[in-house]
N, CA, C and O atoms as a Tinker XYZ file with bonds, in Angstrom:
   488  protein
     1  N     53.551000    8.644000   -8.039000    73     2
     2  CA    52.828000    7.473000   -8.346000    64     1     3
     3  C     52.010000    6.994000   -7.166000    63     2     4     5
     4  O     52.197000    7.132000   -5.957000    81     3
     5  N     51.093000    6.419000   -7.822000    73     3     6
     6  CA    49.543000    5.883000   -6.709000    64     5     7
     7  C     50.580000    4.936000   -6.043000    63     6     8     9
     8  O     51.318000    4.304000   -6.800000    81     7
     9  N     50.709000    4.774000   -4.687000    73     7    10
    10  CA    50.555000    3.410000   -3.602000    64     9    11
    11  C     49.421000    2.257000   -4.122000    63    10    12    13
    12  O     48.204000    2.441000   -4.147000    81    11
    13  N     50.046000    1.172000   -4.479000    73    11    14
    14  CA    49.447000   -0.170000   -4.569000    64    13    15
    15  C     48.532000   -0.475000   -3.338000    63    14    16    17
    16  O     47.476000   -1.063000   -3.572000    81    15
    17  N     48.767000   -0.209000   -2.334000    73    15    18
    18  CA    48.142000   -1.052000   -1.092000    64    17    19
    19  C     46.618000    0.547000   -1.168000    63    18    20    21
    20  O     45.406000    0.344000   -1.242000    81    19
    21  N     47.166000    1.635000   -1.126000    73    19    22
    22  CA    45.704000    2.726000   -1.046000    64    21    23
    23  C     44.675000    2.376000   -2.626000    63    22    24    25
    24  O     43.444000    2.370000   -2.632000    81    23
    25  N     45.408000    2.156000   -3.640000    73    23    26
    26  CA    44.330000    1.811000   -5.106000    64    25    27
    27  C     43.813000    0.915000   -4.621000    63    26    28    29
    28  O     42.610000    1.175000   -4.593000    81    27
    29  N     44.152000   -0.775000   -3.869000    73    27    30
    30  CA    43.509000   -1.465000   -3.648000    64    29    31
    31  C     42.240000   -1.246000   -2.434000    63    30    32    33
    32  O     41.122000   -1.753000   -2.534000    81    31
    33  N     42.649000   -0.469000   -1.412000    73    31    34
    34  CA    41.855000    0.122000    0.080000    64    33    35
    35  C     41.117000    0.527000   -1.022000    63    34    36    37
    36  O     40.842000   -0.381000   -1.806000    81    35
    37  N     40.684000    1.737000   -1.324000    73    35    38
    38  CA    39.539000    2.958000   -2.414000    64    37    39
    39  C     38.723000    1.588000   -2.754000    63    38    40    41
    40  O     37.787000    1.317000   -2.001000    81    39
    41  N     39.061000    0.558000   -4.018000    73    39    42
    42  CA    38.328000   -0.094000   -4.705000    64    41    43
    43  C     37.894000   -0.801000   -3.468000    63    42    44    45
    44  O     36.688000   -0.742000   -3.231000    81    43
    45  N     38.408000   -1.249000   -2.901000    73    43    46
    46  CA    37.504000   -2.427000   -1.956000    64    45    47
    47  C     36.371000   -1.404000   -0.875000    63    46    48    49
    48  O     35.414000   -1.771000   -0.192000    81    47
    49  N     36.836000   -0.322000   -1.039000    73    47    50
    50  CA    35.819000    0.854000   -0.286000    64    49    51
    51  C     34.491000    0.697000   -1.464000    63    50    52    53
    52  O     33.396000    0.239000   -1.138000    81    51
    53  N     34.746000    1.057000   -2.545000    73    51    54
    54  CA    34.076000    1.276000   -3.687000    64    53    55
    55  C     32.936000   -0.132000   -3.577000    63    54    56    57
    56  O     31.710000   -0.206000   -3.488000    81    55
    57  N     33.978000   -1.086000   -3.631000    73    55    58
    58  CA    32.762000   -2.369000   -3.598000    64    57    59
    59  C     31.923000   -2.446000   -2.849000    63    58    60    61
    60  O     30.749000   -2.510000   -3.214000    81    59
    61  N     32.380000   -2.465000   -1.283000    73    59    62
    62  CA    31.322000   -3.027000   -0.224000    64    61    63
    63  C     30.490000   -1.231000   -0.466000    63    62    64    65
    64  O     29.455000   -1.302000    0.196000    81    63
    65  N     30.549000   -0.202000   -0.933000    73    63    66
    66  CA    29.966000    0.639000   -1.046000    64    65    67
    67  C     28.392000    0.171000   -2.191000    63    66    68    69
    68  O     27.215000    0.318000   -1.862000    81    67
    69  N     28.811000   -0.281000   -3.265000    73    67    70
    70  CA    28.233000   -0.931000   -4.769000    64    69    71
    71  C     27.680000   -2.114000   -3.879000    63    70    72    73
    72  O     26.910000   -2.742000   -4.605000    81    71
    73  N     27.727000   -2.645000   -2.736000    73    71    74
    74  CA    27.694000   -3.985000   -2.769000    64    73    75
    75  C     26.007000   -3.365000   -1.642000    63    74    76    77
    76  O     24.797000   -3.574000   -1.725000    81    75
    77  N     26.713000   -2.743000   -0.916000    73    75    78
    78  CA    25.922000   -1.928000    0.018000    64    77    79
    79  C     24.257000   -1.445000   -0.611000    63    78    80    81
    80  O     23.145000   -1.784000   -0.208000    81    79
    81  N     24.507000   -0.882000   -1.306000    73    79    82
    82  CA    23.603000    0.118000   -2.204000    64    81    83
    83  C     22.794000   -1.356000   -2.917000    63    82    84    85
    84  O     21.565000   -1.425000   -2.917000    81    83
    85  N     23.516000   -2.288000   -3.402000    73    83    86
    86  CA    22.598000   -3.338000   -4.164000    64    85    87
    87  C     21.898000   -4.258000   -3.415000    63    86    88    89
    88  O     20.989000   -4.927000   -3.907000    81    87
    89  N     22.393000   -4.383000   -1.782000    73    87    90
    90  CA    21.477000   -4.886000   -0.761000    64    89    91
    91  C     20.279000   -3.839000   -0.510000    63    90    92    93
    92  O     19.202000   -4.345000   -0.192000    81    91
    93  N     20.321000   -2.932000   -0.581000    73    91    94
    94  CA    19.481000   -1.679000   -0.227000    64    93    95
    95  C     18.066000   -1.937000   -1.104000    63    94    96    97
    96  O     16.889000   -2.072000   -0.772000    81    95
    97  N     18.782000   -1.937000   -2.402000    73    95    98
    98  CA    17.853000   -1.603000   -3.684000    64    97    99
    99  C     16.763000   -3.036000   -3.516000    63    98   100   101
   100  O     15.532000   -3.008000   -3.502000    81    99
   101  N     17.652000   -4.229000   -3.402000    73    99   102
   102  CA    16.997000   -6.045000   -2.752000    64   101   103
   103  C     16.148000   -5.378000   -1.890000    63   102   104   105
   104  O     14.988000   -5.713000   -2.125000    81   103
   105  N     16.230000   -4.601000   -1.021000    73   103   106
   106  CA    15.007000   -4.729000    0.229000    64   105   107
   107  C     14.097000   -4.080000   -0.034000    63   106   108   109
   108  O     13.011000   -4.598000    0.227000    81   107
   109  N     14.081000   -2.827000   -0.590000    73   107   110
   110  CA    13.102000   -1.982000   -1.197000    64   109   111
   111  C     12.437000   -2.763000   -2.381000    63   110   112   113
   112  O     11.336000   -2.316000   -2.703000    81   111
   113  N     12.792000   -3.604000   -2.934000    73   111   114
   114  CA    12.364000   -4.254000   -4.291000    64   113   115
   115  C     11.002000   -5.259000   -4.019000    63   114   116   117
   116  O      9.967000   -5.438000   -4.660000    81   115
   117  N     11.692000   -5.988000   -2.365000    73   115   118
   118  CA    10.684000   -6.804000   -1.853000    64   117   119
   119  C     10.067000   -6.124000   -1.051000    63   118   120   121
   120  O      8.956000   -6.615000   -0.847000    81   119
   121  N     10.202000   -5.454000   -0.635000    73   119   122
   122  CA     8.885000   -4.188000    0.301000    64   121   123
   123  C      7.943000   -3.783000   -0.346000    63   122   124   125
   124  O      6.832000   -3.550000    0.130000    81   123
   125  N      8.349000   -3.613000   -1.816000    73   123   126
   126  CA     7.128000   -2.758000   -2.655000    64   125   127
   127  C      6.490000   -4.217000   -3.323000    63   126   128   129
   128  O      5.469000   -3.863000   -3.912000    81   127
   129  N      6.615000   -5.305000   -3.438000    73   127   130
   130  CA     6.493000   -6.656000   -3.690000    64   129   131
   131  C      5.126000   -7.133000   -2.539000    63   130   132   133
   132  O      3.963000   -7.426000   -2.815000    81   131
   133  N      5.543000   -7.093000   -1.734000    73   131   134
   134  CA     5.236000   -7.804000   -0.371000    64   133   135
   135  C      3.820000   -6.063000   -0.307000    63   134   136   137
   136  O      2.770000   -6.222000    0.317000    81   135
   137  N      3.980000   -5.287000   -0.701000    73   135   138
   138  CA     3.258000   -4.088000   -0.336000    64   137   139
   139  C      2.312000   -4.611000   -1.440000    63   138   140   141
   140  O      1.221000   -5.073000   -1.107000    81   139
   141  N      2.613000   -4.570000   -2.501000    73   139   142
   142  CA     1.547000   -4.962000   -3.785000    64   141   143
   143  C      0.662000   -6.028000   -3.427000    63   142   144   145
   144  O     -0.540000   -5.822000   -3.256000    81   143
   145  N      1.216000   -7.215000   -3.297000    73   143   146
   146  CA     0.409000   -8.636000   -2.991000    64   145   147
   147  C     -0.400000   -8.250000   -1.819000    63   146   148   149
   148  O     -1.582000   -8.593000   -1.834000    81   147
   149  N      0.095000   -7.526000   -0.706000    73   147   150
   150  CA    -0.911000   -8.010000    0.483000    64   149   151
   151  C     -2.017000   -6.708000    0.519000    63   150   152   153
   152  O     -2.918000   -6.723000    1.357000    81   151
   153  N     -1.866000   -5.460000   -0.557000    73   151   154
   154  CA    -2.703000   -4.489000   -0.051000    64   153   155
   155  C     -3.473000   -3.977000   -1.245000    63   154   156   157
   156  O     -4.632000   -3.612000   -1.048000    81   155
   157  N     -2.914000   -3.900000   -2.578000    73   155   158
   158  CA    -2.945000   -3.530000   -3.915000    64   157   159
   159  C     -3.897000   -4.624000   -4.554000    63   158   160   161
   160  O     -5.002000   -4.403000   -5.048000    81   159
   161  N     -3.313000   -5.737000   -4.459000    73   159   162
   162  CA    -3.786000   -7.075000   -5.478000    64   161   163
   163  C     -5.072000   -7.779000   -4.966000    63   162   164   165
   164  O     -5.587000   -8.622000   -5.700000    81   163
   165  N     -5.716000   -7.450000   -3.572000    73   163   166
   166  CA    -6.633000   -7.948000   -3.372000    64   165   167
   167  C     -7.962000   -7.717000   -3.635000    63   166   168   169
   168  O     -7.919000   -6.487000   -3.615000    81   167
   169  N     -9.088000   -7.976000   -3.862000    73   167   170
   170  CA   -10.088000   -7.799000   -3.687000    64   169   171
   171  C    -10.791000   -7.280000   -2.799000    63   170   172   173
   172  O    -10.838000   -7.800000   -1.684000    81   171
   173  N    -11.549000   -6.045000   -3.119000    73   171   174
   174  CA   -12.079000   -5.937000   -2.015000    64   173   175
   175  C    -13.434000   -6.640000   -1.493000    63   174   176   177
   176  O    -14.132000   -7.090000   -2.402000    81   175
   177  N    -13.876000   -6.793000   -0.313000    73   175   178
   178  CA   -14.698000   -7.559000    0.119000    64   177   179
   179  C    -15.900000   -7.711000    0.328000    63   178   180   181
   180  O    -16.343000   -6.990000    1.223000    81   179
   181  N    -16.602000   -8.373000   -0.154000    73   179   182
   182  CA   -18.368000   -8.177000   -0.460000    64   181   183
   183  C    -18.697000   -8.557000   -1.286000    63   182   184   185
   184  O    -17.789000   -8.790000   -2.084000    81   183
   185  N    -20.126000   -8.919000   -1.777000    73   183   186
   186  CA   -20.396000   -9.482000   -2.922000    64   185   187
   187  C    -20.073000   -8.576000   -4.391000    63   186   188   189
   188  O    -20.111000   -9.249000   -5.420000    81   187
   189  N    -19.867000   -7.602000   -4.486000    73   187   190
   190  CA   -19.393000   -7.149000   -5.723000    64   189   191
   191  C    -18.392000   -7.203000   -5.795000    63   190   192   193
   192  O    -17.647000   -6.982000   -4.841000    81   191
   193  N    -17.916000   -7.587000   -7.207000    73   191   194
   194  CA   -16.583000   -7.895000   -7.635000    64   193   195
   195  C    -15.680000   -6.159000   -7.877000    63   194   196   197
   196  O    -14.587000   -5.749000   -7.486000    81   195
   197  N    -16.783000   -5.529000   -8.695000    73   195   198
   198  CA   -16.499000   -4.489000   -9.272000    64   197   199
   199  C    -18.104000   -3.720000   -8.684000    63   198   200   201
   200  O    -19.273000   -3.871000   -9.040000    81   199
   201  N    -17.220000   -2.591000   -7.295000    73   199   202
   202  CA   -18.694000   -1.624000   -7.356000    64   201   203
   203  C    -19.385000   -1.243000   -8.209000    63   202   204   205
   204  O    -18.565000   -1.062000   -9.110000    81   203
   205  N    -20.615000   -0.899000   -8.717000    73   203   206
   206  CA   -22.017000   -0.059000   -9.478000    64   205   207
   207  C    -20.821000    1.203000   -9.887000    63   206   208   209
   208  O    -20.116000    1.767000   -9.050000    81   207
   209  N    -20.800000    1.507000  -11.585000    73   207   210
   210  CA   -20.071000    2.057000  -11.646000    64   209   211
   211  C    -20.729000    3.347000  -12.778000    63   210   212   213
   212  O    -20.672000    2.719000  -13.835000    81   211
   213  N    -21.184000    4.454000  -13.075000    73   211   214
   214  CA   -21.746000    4.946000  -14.162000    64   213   215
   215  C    -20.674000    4.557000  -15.277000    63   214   216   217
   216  O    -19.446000    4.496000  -15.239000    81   215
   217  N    -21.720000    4.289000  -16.405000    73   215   218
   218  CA   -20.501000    4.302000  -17.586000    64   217   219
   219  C    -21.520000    5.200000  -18.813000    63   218   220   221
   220  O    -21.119000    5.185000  -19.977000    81   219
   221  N    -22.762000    5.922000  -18.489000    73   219   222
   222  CA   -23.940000    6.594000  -19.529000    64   221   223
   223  C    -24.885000    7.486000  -18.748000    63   222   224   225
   224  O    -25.956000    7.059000  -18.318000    81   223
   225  N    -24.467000    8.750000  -18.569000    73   223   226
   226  CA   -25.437000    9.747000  -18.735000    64   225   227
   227  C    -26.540000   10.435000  -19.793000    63   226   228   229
   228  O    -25.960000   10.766000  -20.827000    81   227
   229  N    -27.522000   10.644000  -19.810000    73   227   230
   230  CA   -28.302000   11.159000  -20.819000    64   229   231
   231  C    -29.338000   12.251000  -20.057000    63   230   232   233
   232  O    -29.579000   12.174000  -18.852000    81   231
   233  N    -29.933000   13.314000  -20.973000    73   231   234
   234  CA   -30.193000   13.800000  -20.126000    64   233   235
   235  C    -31.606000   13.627000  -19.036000    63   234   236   237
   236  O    -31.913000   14.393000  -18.123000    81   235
   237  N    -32.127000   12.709000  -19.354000    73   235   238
   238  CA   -32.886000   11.861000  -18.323000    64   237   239
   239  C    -32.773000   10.447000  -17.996000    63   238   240   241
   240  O    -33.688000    9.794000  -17.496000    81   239
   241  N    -31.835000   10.080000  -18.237000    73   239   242
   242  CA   -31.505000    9.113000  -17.955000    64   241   243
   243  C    -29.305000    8.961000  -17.332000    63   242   244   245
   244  O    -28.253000    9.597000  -17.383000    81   243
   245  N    -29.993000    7.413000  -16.742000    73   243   246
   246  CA   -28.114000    6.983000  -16.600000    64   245   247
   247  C    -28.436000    5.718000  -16.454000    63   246   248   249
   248  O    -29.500000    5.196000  -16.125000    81   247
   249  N    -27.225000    5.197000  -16.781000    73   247   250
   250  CA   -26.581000    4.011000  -17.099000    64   249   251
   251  C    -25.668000    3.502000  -16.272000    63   250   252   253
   252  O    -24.610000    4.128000  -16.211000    81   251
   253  N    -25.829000    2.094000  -15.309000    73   251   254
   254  CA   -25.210000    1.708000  -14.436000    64   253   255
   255  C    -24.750000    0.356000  -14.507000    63   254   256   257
   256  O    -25.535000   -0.592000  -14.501000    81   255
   257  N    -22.583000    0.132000  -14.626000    73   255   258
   258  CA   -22.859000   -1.596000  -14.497000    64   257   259
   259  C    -21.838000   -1.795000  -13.395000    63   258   260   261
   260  O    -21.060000   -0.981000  -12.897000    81   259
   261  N    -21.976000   -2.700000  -13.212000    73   259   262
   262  CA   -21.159000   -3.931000  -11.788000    64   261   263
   263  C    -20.583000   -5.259000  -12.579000    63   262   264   265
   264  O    -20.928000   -5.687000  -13.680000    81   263
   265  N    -19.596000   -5.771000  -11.667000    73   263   266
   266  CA   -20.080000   -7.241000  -12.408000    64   265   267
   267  C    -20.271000   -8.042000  -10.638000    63   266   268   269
   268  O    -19.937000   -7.759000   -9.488000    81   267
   269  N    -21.006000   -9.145000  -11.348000    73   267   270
   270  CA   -21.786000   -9.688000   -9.968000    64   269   271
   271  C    -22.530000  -11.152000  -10.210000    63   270   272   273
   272  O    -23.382000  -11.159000  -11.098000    81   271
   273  N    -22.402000  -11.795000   -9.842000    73   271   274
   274  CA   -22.973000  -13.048000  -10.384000    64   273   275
   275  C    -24.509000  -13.273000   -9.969000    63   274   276   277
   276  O    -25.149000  -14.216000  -10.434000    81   275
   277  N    -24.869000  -12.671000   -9.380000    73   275   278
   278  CA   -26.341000  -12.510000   -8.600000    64   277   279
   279  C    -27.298000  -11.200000   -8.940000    63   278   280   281
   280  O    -26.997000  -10.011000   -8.837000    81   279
   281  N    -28.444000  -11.745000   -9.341000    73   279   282
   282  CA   -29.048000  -10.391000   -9.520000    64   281   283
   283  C    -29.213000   -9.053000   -8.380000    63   282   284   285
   284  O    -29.276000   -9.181000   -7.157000    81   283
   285  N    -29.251000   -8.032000   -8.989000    73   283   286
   286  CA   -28.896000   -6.721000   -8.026000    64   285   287
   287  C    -30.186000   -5.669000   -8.333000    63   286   288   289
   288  O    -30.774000   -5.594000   -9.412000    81   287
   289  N    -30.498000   -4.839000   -7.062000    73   287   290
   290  CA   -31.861000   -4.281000   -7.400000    64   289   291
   291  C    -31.007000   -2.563000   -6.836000    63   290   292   293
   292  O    -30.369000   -2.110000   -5.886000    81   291
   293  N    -31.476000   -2.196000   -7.982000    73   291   294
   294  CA   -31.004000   -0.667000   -8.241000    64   293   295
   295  C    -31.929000    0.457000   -7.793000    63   294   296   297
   296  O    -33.013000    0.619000   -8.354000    81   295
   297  N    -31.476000    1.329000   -6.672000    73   295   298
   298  CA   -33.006000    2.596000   -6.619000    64   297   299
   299  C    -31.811000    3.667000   -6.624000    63   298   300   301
   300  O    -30.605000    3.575000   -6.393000    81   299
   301  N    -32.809000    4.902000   -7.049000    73   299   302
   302  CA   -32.534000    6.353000   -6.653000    64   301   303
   303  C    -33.777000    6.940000   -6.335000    63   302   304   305
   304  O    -34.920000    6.592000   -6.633000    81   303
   305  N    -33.351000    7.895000   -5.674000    73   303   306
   306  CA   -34.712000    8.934000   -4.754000    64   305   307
   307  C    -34.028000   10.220000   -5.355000    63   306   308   309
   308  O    -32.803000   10.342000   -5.353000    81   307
   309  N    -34.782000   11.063000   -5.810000    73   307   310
   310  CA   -34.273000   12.235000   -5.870000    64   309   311
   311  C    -35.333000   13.426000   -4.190000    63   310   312   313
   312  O    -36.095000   13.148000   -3.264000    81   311
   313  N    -34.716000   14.589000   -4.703000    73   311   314
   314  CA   -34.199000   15.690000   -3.715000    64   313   315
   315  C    -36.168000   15.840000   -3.162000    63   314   316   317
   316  O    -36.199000   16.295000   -2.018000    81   315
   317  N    -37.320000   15.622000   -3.604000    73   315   318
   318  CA   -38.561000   15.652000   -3.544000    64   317   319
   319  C    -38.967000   14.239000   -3.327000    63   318   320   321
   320  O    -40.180000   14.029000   -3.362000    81   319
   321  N    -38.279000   13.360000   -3.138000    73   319   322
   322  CA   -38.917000   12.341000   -2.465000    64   321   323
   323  C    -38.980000   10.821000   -3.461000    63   322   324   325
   324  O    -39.095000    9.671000   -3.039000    81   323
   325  N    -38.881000   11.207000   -4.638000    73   323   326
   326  CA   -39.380000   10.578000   -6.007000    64   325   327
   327  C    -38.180000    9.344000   -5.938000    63   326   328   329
   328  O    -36.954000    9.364000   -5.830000    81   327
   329  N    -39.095000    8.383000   -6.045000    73   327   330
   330  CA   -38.009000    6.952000   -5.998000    64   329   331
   331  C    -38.276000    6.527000   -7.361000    63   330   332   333
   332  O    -39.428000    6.746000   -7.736000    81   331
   333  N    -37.159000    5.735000   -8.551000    73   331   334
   334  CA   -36.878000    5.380000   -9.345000    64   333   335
   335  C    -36.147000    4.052000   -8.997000    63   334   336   337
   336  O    -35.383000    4.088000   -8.032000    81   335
   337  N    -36.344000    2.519000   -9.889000    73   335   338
   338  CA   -36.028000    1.537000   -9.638000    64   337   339
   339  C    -35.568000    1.188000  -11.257000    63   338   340   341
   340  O    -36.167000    1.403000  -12.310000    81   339
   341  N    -34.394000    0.629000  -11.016000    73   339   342
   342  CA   -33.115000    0.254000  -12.426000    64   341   343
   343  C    -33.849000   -0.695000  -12.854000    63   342   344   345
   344  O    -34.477000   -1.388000  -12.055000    81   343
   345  N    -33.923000   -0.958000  -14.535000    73   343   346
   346  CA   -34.109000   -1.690000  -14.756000    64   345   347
   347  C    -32.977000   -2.284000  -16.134000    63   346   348   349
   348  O    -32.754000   -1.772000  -17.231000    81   347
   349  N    -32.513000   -3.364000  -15.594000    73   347   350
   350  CA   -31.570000   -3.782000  -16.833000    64   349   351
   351  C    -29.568000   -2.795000  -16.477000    63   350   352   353
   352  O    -28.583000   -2.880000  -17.211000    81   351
   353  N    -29.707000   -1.928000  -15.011000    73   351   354
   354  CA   -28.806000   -1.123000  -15.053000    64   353   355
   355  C    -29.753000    0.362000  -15.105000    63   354   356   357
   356  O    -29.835000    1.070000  -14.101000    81   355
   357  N    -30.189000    0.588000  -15.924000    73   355   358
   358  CA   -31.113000    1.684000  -16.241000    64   357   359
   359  C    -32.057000    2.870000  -15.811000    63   358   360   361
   360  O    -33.228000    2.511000  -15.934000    81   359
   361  N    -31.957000    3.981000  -15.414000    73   359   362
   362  CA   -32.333000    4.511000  -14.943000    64   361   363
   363  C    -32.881000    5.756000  -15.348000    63   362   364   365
   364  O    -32.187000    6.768000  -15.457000    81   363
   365  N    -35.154000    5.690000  -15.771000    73   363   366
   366  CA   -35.427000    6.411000  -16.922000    64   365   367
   367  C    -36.191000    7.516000  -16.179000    63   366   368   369
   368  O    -36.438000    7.606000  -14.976000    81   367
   369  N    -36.470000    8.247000  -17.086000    73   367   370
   370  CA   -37.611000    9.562000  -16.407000    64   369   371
   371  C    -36.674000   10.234000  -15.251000    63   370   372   373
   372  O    -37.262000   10.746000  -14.299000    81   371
   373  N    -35.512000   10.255000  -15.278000    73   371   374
   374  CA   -34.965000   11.365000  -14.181000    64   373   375
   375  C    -35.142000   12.666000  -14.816000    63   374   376   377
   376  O    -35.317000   12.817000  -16.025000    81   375
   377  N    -35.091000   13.569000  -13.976000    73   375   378
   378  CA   -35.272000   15.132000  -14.715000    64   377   379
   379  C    -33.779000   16.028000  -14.260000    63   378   380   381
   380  O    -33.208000   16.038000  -13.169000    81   379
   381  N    -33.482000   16.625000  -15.325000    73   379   382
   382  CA   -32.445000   16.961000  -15.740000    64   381   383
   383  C    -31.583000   18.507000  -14.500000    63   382   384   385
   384  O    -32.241000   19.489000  -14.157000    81   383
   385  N    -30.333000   18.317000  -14.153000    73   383   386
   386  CA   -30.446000   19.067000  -13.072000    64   385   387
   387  C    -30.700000   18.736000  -11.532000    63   386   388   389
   388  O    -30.775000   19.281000  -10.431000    81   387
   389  N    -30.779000   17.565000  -12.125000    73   387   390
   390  CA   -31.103000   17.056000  -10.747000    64   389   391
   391  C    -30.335000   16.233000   -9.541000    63   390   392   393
   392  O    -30.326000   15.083000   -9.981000    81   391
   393  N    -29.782000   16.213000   -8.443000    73   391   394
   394  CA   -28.704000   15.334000   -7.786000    64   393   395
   395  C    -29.983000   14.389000   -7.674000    63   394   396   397
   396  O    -31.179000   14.677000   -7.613000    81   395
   397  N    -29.119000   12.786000   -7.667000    73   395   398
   398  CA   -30.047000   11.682000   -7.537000    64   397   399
   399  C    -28.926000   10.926000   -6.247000    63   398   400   401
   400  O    -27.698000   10.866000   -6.299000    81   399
   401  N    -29.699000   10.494000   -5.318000    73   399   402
   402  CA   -28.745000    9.605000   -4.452000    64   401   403
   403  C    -29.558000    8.350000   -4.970000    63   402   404   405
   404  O    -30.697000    8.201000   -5.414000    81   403
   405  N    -28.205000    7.290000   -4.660000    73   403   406
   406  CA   -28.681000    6.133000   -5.329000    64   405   407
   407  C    -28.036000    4.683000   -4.346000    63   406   408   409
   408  O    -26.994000    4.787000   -3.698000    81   407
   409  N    -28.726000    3.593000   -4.383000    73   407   410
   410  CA   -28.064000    2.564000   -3.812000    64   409   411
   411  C    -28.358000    1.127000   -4.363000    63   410   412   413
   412  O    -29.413000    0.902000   -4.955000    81   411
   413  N    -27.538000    0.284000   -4.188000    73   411   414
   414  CA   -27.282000   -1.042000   -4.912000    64   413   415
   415  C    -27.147000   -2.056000   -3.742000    63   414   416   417
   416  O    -26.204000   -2.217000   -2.966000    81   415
   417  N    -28.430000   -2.744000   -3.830000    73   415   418
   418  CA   -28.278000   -4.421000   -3.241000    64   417   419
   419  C    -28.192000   -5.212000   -4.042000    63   418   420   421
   420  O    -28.507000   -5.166000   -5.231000    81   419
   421  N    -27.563000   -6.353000   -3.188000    73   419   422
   422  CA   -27.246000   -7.918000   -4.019000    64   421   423
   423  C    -28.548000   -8.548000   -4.047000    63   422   424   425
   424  O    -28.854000   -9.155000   -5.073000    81   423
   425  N    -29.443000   -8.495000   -2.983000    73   423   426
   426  CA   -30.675000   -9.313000   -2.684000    64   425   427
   427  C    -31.945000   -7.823000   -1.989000    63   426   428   429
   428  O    -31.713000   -6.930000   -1.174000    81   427
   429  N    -33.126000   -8.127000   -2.710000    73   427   430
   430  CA   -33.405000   -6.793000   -2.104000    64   429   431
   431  C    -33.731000   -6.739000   -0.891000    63   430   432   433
   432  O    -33.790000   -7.690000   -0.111000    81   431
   433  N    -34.006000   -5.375000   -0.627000    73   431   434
   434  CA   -33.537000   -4.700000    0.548000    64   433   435
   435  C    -34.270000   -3.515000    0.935000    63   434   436   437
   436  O    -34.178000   -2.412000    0.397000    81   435
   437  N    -35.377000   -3.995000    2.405000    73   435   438
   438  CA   -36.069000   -3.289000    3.265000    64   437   439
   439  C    -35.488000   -2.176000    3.060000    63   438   440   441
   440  O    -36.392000   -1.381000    2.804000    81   439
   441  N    -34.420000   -1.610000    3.020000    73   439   442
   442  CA   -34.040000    0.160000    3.540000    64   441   443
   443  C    -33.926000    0.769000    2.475000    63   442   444   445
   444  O    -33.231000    0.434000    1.516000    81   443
   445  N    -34.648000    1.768000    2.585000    73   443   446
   446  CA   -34.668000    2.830000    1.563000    64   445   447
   447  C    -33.782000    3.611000    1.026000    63   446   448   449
   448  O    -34.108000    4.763000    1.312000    81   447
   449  N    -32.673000    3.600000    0.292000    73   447   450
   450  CA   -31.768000    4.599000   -0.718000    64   449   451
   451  C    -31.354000    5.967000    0.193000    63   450   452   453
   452  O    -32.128000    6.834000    0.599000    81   451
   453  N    -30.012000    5.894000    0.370000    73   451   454
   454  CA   -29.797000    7.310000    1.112000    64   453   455
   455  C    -30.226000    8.331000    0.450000    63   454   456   457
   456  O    -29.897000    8.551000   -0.716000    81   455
   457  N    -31.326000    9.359000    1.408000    73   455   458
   458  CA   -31.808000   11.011000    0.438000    64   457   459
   459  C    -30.655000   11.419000   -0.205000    63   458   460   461
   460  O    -29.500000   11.109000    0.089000    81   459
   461  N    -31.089000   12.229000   -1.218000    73   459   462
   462  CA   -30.503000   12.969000   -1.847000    64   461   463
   463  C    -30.112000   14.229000   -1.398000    63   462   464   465
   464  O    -30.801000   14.559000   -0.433000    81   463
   465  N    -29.179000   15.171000   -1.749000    73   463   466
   466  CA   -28.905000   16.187000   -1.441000    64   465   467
   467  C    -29.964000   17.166000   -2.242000    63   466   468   469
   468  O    -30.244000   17.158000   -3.440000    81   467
   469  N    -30.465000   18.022000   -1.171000    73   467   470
   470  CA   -31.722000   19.250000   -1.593000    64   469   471
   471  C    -30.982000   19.681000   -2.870000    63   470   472   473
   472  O    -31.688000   20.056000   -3.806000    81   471
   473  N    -29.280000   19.672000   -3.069000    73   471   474
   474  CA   -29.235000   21.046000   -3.751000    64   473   475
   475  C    -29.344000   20.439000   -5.301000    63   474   476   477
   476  O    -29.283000   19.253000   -5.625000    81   475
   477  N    -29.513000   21.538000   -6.117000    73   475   478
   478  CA   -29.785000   21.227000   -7.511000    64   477   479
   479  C    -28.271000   21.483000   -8.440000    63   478   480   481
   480  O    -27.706000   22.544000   -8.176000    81   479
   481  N    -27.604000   20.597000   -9.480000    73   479   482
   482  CA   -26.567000   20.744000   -9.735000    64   481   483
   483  C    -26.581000   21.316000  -10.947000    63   482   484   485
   484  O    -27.339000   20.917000  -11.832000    81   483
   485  N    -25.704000   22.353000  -11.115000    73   483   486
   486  CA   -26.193000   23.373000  -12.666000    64   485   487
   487  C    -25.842000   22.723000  -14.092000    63   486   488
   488  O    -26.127000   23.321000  -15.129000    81   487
């Protein structure tokens, strides 16, 4: 037969073991807490709420939205030099095959649209 005084030692091992493990699980619970709020949940910073995002390709055309409380002036240049300006989001007469570099101001903006890459995409 079990010793009374060792069944009781084991369980009280058992607890601060259970007790152990449920402080553990508490700290990790608020780490990933404290990780969410200060790095996850924020905004990122600048006047767009939500970067210029494609949501419509066609094949001469694309389709671009943000959200933004201020009007925004849209260009692309393609790989020959050819500058195109959004209208409404919109972006018409592109030719098909083609890489377009593109850039988005809040207020417009002296600098010209980063070039495009020479190469042609199949």
């Amino acid at each position: 037969m079990s010793d009374p005084p060792r069944t009781v030692r084991r369980l009280r091992v058992a607890l601060v073991g259970v007790s152990m493990l449920c402080a553990l699980l508490v700290l990790v619970t608020v780490a990933a807490i404290a990780y969410w709020r200060l790095y996850l949940e924020q905004p990122t910073p600048g006047p767009f709420e939500r970067r210029p995002y494609v949501v419509r390709l066609g094949p001469t055309s694309a389709e671009l939205k943000w959200r933004i409380d201020q009007p925004i002036e849209l260009r692309a240049v393609g790989p020959d030099g050819g500058s195109f300006t959004a209208r409404g989001g919109r972006f018409d007469g592109l030719s098909p095959g083609v890489r377009y570099g593109w850039s988005a101001a809040a207020a417009p903006s002296p600098r010209p649209p980063i070039p495009a890459p020479t190469s042609h995409s199949a």
